[in-house]
TORTOR-612364 format. One line per 4 residues: their letters; for each residue x negated, y negated, z negated of N, C-alpha, C. Coordinates in steps of 0.001 Angstrom, whole numbers, padded with zeros to 6 digits. Atoms other than C-alpha are relative to their C-alpha. Last residue first. Example, Ala and Ser with C-alpha at 12.3 -4.5 7.8 and 13.67 -1.06 7.14 Angstrom:
2
SA = 000820 001190 000060 -013670 001060 -007140 000770 -001090 -000730 ~ -000890 001190 000000 -012300 004500 -007800 -000900 -001200 000000 .
This chain:
99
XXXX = 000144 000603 000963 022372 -041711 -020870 -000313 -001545 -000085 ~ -000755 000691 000668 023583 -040678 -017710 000183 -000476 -001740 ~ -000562 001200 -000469 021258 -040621 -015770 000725 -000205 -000393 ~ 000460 000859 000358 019055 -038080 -017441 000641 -001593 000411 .
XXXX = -000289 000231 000818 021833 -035547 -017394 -000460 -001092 -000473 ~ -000665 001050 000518 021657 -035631 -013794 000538 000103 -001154 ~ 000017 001792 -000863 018552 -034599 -012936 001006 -000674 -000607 ~ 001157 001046 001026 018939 -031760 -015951 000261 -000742 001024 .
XXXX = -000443 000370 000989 022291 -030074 -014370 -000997 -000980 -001039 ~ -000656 000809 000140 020532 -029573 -011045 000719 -000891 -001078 ~ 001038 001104 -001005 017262 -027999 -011970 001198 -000943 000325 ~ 000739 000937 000570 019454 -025804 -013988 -000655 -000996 000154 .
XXXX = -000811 000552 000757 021692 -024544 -011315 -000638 -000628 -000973 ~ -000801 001165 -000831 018540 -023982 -009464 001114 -000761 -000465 ~ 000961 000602 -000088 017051 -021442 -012025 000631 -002048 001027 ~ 000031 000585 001763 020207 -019635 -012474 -000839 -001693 -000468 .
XXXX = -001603 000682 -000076 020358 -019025 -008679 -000148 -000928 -001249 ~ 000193 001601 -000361 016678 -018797 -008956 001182 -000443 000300 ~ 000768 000877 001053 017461 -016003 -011933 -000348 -001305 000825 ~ -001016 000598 001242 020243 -014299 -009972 -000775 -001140 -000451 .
XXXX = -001037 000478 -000726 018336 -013891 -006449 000736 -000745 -001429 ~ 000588 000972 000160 015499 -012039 -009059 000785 -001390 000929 ~ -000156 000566 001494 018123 -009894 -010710 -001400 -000778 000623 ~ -000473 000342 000491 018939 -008708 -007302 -000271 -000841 -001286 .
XXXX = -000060 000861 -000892 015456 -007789 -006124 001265 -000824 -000130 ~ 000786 001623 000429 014975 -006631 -009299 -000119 -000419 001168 ~ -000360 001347 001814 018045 -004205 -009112 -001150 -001099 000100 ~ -001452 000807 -000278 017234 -003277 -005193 000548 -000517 -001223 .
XXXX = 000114 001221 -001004 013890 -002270 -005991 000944 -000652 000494 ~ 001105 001165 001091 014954 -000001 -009066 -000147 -001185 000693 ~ -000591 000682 000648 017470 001774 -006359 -000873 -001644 -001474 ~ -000483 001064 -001296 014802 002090 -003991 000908 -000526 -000950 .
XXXX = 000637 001010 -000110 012661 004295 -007199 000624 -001586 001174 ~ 000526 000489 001668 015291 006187 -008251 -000570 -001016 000469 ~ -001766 000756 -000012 016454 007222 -004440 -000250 -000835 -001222 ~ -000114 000766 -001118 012441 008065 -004187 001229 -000755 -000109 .
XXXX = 000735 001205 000566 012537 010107 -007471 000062 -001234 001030 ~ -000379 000764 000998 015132 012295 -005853 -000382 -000969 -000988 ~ -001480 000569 -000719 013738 013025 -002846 000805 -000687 -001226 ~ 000879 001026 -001117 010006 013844 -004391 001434 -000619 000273 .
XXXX = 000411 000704 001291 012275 016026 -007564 -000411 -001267 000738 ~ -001283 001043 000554 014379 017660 -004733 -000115 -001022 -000698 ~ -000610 000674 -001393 010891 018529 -002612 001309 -000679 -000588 ~ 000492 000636 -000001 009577 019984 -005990 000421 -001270 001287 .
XXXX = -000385 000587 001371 012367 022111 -006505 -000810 -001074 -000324 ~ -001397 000825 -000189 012198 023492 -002693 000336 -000724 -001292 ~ -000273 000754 -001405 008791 024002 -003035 000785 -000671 000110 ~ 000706 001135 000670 008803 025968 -006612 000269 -000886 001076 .
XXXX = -001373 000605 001183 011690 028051 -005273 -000290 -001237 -000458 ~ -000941 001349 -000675 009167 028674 -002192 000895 -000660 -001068 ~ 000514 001401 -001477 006487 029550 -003884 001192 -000595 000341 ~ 000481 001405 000710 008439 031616 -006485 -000281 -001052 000588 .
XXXX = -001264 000362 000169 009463 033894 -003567 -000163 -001234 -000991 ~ -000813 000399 -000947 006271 034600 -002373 001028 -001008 -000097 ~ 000332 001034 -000622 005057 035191 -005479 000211 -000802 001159 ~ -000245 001389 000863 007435 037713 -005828 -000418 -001080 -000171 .
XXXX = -001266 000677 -000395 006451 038898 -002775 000696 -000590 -000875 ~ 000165 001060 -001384 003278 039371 -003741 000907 -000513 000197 ~ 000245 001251 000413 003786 040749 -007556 -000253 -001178 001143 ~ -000775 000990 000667 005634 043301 -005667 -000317 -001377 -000579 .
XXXX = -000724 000104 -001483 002835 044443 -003005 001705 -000741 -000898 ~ 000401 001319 -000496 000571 044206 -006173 000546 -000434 000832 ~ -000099 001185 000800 002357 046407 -008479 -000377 -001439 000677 ~ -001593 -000073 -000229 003207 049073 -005467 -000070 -001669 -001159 .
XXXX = -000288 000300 -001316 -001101 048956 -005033 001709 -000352 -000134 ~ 000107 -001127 -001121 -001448 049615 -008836 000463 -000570 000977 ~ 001483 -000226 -000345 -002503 047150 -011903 000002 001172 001547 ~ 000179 -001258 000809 000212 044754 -012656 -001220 000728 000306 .
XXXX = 000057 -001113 -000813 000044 040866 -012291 000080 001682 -000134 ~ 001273 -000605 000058 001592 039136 -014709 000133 000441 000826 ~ 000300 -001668 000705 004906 037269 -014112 -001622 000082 000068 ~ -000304 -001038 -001576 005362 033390 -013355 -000529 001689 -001108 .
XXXX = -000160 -001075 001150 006422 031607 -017137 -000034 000945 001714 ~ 000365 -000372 001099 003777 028961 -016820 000576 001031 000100 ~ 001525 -001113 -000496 004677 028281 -013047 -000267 000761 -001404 ~ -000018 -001165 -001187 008512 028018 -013817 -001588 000444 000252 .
XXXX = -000715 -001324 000500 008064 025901 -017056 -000224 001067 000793 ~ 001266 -000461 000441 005745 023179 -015023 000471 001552 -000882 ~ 001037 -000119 -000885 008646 022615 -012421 -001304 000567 -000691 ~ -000482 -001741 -000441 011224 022545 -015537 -001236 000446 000974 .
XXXX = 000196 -000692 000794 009077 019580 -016816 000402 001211 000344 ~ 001375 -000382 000005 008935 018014 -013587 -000185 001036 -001415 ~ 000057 -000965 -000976 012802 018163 -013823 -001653 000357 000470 ~ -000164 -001143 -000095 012510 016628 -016908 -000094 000936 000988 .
XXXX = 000723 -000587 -000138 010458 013512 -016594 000800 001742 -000021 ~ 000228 000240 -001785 013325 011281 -015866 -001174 001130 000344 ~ 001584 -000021 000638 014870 012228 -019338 -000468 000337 001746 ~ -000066 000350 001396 018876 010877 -019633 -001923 000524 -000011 .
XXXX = -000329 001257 000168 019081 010469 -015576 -000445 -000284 -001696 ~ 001341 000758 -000190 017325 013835 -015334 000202 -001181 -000186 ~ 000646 -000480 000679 020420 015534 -017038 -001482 -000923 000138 ~ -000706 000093 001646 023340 014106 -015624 -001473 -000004 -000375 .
XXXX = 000228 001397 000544 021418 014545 -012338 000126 -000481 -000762 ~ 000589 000554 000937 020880 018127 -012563 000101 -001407 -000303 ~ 000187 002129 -000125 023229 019393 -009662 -000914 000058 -001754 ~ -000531 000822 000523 022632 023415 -009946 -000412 -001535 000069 .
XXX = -000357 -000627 001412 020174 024952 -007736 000985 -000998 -000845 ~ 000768 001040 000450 020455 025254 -003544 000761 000279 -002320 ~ -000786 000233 001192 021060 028587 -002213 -000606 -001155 -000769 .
């Protein structure tokens, strides 16, 4: 069962989903004190583990897409600027000639 889409959400605070990630361990249960308490608090741990896992694995996957996209804007916006750059270099040579 995968968990609600978040992107909306991490797009407006990039650190959030690490923030939920630190929420979930903080709010894991106490342990209790009798053999039936510990054979539950196991498998609930268990289960946490993996939730945590799989929520950390979306955060790794999804920072990654974040981060390629970033590298593909300034790899773009540096194509623009010697475009930019070049068009300028032309328009000065020959402004000086014709004064």
């Amino acid at each position: 069962m995968r968990p609600p889409d978040r992107f909306g959400q991490i797009k407006k605070d990039p650190r959030g989903g690490q923030n939920d990630i630190y929420n979930q361990i903080a709010n894991a249960p106490a342990a209790g004190g009798g053999a039936e308490d510990f054979t539950t608090f196991e498998a609930d741990s268990a289960i946490r583990r993996n939730e945590l896992l799989f929520n950390i694995t979306n955060q790794i996957e999804e920072t990654k897409g974040k981060l390629k996209q970033a590298e593909q804007l300034v790899e773009r916006l540096r194509q623009t600027l010697r475009e930019y750059e070049e068009m300028y270099k032309t328009l000065t040579k020959g402004k000086g000639k014709e004064k």
